[in-house]
N, C-alpha and C positions, 0 to 999 in steps of 0.2 A: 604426533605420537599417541597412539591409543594401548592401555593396558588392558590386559586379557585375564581371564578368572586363573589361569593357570600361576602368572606372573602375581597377581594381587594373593594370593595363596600361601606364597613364597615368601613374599614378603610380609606377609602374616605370619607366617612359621619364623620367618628371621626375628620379628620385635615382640614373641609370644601375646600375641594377638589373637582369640579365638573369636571366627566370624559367625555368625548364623547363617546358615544358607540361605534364610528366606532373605538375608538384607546384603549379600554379596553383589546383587545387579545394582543397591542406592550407594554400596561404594565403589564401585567402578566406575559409576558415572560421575560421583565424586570426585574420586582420583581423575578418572580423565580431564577434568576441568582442569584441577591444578595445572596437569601438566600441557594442558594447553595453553593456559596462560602464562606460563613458563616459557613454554615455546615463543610467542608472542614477545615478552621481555627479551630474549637473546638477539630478536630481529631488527632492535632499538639500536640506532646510529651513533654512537657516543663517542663518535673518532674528536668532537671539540670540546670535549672532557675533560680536562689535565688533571695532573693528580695533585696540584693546587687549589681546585674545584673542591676536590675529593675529602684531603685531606687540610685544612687551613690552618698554618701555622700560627698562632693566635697566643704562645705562651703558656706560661703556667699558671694556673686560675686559682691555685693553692693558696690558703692564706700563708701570711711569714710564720717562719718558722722559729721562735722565738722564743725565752725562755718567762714564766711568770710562778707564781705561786702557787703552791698546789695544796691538796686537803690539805687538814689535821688529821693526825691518828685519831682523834676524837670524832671526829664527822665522818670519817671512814666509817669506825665501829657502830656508830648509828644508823647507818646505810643495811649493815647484817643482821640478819636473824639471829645470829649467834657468833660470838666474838672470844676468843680466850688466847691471853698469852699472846699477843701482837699477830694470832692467825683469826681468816673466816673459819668456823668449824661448818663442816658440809657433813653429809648422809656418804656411810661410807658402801659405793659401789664397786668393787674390785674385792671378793673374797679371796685369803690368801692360804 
């Protein structure tokens, strides 16, 4: 499958992409490669595949899930820049 300036164009206008013309023929030979090599990977045999291969059922890698101790309000508030009244006080972005 070979792409033509017309298609590569298109598909320029589709991802608002502007080309230069002087460098339209080093992307098409670009893109041609892709999808050459694309072509090539479809042609690969993988009928002894399974989707055992694919996907291996291996469990959950998560550590437990388990309950322990958490901050202080005190080691929180040290953590912020600015603390008041059991809140962080942030920079306020939403004018109302």
């Amino acid at each position: 499958m070979n792409l033509n300036e017309e298609s590569l164009q298109k598909i320029a206008e589709l991802s608002r992409l502007k080309i230069d013309p002087k460098d339209i023929q080093n992307f098409l030979t670009d893109f041609n490669k892709v999808l050459n090599y694309v072509d090539t990977i479809t042609e690969l045999n993988v009928s002894s595949v399974s989707d055992e291969d694919l996907y291996p059922n291996e469990g959950n890698s998560l550590r437990a899930d388990k309950a322990q101790e958490g901050l202080s309000r005190s080691q929180i508030e040290s953590f912020a820049p600015s603390f008041q009244n059991g809140y962080f006080v942030v920079p306020k972005v939403i004018e109302t």
